[in-house]
C-alpha positions as CSV (number, residue, x, y, z in Angstrom):
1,X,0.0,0.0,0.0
2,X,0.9,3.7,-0.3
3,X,3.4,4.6,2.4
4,X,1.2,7.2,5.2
5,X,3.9,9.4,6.9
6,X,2.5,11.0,10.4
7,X,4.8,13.3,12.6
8,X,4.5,14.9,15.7
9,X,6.5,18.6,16.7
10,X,5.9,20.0,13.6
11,X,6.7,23.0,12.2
12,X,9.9,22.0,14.7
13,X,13.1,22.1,12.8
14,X,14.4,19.0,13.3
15,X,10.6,17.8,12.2
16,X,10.4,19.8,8.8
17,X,13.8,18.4,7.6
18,X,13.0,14.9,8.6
19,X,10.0,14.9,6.1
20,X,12.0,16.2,3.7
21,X,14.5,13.8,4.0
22,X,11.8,11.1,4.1
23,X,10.3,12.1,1.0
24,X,13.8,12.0,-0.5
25,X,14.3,8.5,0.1
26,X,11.2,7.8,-0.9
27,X,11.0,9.6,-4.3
28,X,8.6,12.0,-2.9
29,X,6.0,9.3,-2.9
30,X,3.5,8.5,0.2
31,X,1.1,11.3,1.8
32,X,2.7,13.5,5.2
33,X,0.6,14.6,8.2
34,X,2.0,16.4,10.7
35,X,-0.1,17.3,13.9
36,X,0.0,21.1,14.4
37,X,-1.3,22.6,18.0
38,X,-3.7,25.3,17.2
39,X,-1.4,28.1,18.3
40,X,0.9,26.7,15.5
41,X,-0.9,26.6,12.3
42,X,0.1,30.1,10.9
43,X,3.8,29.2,11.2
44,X,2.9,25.3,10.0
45,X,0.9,26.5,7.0
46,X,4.2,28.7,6.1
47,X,6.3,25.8,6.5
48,X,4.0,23.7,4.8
49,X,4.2,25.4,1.8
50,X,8.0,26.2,1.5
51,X,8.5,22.1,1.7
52,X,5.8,21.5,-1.1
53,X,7.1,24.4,-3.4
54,X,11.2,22.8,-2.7
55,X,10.1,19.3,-3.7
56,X,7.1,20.3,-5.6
57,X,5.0,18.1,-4.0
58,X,0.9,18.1,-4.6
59,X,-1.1,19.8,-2.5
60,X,-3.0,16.9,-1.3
61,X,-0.1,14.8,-0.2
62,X,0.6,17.1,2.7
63,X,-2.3,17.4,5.3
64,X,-1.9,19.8,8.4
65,X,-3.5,18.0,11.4
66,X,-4.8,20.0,14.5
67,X,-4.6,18.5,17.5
68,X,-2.8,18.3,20.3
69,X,-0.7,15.0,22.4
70,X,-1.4,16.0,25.7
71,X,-5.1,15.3,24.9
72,X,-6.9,11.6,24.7
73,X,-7.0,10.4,20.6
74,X,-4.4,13.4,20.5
75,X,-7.8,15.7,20.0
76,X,-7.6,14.5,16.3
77,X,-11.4,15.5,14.9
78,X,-13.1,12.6,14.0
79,X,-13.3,12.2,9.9
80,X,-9.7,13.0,9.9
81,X,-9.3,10.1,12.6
82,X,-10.7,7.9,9.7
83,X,-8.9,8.7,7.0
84,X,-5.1,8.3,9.1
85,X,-6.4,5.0,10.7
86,X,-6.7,4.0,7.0
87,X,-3.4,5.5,5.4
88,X,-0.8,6.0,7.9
89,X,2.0,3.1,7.8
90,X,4.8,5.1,10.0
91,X,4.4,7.2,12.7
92,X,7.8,9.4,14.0
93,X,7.1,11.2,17.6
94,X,9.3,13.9,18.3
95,X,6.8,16.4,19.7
96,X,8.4,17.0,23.3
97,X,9.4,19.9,26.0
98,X,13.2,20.1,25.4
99,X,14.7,22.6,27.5
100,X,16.4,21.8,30.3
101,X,15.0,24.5,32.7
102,X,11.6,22.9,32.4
103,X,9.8,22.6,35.2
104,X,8.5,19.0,36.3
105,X,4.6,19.6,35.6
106,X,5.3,20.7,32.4
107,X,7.8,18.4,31.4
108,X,6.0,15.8,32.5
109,X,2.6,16.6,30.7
110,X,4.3,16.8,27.3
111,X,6.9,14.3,27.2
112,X,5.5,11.4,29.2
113,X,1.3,12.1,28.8
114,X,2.1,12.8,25.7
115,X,3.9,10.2,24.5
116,X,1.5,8.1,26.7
117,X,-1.8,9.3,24.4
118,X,0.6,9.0,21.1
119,X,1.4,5.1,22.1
120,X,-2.1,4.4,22.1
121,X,-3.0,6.3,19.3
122,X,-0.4,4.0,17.2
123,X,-1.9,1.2,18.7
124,X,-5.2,1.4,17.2
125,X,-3.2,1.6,13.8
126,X,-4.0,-1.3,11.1
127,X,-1.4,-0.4,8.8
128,X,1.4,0.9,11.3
129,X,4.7,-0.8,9.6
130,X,7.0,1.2,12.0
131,X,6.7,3.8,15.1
132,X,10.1,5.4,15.2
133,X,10.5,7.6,18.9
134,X,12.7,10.1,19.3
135,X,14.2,9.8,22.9
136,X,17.5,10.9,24.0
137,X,20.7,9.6,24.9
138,X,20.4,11.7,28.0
139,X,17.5,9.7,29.7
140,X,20.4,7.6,31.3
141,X,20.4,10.9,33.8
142,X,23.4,10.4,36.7
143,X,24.4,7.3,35.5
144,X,28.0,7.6,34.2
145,X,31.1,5.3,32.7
146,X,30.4,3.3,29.5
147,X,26.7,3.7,28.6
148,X,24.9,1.1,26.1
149,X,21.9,1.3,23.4
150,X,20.9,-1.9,25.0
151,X,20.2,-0.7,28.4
152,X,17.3,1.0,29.9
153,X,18.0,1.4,33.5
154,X,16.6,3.6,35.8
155,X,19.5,5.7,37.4
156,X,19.5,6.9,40.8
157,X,18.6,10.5,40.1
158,X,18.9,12.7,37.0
159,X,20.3,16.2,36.0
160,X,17.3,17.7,35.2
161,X,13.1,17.2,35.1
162,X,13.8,16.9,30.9
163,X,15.6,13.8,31.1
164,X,13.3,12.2,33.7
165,X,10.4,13.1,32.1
166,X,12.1,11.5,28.7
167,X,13.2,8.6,30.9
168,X,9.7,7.7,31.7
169,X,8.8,8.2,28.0
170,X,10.8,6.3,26.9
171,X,10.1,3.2,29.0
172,X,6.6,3.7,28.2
173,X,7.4,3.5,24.7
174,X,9.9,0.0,25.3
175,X,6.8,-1.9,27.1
176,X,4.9,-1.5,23.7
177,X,7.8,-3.0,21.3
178,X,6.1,-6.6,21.5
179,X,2.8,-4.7,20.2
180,X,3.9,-2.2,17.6
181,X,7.4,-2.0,15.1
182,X,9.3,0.6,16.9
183,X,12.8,2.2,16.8
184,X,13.7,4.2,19.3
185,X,16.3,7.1,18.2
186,X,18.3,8.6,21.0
187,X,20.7,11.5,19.9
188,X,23.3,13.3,21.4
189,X,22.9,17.1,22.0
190,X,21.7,18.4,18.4
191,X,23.7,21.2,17.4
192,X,22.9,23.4,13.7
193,X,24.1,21.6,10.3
194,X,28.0,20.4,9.6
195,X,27.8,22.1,6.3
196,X,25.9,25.5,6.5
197,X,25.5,25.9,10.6
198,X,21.8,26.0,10.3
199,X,19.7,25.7,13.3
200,X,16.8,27.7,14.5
201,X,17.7,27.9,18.4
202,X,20.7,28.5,20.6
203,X,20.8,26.2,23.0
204,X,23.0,23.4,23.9
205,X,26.3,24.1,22.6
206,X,25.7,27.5,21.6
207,X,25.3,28.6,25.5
208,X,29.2,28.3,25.3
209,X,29.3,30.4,22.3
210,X,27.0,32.8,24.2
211,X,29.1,32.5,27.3
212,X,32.2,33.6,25.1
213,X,30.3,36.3,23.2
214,X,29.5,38.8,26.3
215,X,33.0,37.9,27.5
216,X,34.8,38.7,24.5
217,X,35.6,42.1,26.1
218,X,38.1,40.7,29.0
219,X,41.7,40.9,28.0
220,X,41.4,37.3,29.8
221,X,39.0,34.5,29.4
222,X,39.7,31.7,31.8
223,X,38.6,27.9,31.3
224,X,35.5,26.7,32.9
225,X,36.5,24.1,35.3
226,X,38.8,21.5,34.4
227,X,36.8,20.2,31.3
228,X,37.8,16.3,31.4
229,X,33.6,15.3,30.3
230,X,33.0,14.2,26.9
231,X,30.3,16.4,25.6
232,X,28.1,14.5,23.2
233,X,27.4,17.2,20.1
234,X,25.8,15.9,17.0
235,X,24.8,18.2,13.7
236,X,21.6,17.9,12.6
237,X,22.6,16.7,9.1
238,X,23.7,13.5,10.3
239,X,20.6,12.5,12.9
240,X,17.7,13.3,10.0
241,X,20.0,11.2,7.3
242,X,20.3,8.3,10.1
243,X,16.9,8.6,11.8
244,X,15.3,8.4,7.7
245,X,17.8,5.3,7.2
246,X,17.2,3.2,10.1
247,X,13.3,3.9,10.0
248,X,13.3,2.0,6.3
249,X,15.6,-0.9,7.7
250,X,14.5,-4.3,8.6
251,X,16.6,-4.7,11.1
252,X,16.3,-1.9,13.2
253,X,12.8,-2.9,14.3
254,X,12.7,-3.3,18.1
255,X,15.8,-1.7,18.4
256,X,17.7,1.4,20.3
257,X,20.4,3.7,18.4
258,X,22.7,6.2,19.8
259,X,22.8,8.7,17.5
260,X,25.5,10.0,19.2
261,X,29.3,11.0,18.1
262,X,31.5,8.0,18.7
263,X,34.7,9.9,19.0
264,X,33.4,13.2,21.1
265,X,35.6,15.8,22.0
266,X,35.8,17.0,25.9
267,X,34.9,20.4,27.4
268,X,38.0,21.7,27.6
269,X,38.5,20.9,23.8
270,X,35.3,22.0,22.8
271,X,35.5,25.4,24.6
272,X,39.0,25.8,23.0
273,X,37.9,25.1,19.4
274,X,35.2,27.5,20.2
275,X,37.1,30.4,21.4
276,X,39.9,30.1,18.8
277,X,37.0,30.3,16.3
278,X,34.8,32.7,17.9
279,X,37.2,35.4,19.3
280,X,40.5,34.4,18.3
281,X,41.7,33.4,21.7
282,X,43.2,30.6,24.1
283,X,42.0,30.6,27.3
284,X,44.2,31.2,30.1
285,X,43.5,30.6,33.9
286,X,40.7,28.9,35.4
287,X,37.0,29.3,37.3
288,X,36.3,26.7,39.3
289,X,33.1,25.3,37.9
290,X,31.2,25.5,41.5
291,X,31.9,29.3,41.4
292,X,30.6,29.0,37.5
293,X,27.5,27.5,38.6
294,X,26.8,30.1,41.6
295,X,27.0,32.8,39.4
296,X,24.2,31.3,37.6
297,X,22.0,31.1,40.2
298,X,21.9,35.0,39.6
299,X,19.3,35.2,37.4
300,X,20.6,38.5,36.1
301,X,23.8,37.1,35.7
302,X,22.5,33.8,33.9
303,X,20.5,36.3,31.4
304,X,23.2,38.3,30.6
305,X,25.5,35.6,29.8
306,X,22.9,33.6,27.9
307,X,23.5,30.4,30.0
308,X,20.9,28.4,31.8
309,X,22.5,27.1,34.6
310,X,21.5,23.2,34.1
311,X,23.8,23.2,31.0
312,X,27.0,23.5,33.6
313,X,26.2,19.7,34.5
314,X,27.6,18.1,31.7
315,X,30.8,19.6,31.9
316,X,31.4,17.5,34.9
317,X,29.0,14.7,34.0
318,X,31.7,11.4,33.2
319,X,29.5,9.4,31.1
320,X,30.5,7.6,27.5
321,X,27.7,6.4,24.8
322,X,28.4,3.6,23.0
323,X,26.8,3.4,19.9
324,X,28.6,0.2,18.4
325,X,24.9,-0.7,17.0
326,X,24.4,2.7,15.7
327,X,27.4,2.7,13.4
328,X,27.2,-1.5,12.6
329,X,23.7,-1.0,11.1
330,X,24.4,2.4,9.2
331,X,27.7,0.9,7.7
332,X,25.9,0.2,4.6
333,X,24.3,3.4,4.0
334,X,27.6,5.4,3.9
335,X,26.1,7.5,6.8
336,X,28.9,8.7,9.5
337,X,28.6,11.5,12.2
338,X,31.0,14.3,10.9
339,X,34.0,15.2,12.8
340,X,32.8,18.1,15.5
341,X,36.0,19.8,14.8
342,X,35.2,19.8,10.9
343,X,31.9,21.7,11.7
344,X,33.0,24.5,13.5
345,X,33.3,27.3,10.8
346,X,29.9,26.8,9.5
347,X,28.6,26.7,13.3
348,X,30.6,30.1,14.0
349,X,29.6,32.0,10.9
350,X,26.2,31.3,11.3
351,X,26.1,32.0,15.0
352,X,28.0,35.1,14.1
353,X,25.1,36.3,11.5
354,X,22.4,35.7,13.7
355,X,23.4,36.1,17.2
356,X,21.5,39.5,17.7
357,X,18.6,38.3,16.6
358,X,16.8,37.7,19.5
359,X,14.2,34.9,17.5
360,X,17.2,32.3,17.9
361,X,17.9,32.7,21.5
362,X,15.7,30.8,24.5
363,X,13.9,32.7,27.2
364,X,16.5,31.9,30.1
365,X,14.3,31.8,33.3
């Protein structure tokens, strides 16, 4: 039968270029829903309509759905329940609360309800040859050393309410993997495209990069802490080519991936790389990263300096993803995550040309 493509978190950027990857594989063939929340459908329609005029795509072949996860049948209206019980085939859930400052209730209600209601939604699909999740490689929370795509274990406490609440998800999501096709997709922390640094938020990674822009002043920049973590950074590029891959292959049903970067660079490095790019510099002298993190209690302090203060914790965080399965089943596709180090003038330049513009930075509470 014709191939029914459903996502969740559109017009999210990591969503919009997952369909159009999709399609790509697919010679543009098979019919795309994505569910929009109602406050979303001006900016989905837009989106909407740059993908169909890129791949020039029909009109009918790419349905905007209202409707929201938190809510039982995902508040889907009823004739268009119909017609997606009938034509979707694969389902890919990335709708989900992703910053790191949110608070429990929140991130809760979003990523584990929601993911709850979207399980059973799948569930009552006929046609459903595969339910791909996106997780991340973070729900293994305090747990540190070597850390396996095989495992699910709960940890003793986590960093932050996001990767519990994406903990809990994602068992939710393993108990059903006797039920439904799934592949569960857990990347490392996104950052914007190897090639052209595109993103459309500056989070993760670029809170260093913000850190370093309102210090760029100081004829000194010292080192934050000592740096020894590996910090898991992952372009964009290479988690929609994988994620679009792995979602077509056999094998990968009932199966976790780290779509993580198997040779990471550490702190220290990154923050190096980042200021030689960035301002030009080496940093010299160190903060001690428990003074680091009480400044960031300040909220003034944390504003100005474009830092929420949860993103501190990995720099001291001593865990190492293994993604052996990752990289064994994508051997044949060709499909390797680029060298961080490789990426870094694309990332700069395009953080350089957009930095001001205040669309592209989170709300730092």
């Amino acid at each position: 039968m014709k191939k029914g493509y459903f996502f969740t978190g559109f017009p999210g950027f990591i969503c919009n270029q997952l369909i159009r990857e999709v399609l790509k594989k697919n010679q543009l063939q098979g019919n795309v829903f994505v569910l929009v929340l109602p406050g979303l459908v001006e900016k989905a329609t837009i989106e909407r309509a740059e993908i169909i005029g890129e791949l020039g795509l029909s009109e009918d072949t790419f349905k905007l759905i209202v409707g929201d996860i938190t809510k039982p049948a995902l508040s889907i209206a009823t004739e268009e329940q119909g017609i997606l019980q009938q034509q979707v085939t694969h389902v890919y859930h990335l709708a989900a609360i992703y910053d790191l400052a949110a608070p429990k209730e929140l991130a809760y209600e979003v990523n584990v309800n929601g993911t709850r209601n979207v399980n059973e939604w799948v569930r009552g699909l006929p046609n459903i040859s595969r339910y791909i999740y996106f997780s991340t490689a973070y729900v293994v929370g305090k747990r540190e050393g070597t850390l396996y795509e095989t495992e699910l274990i709960r940890p003793d406490g986590f960093k932050n309410h996001y990767e519990e609440a994406k903990f809990e998800a994602e068992v939710l999501v393993e108990g059903l993997k006797n039920e439904v096709p799934i592949t569960i997709i857990r990347p490392g922390i996104v950052k914007g495209h190897s090639h052209t640094g595109e993103t459309i938020k500056f989070d993760g990674p670029y809170f260093m990069m913000n850190f370093l822009e309102r210090l760029k002043f100081l004829p000194i920049i010292p080192r934050l802490g000592k740096g020894e973590a590996f910090v898991n950074l992952v372009p964009i590029d290479y988690i929609i080519q994988a994620t679009t891959y792995l979602s077509f292959l056999d094998k990968a049903v009932g199966k976790t991936y780290h779509l993580t970067d198997p040779h990471p660079y550490r702190a220290s490095e990154i923050y190096e790389i980042m200021m030689r790019e960035l301002l030009g510099k080496q940093p010299k002298g160190m903060i001690p990263l428990t003074l680091g993190k009480w400044f960031l209690t300040i909220k003034p302090m944390r504003k100005y300096l474009g830092v929420e203060k949860e993103a501190l914790d990995y720099f001291t965080w001593m865990g190492y993803f293994d993604s052996t399965q990752a990289v064994n089943d994508l051997k044949d596709s060709g499909i390797t995550c680029p060298d961080f180090k490789d990426g870094i003038k694309p990332m700069t330049t395009f953080y350089l040309q957009k930095k001001d513009n205040p669309s592209f930075h989170i709300n730092i509470l």
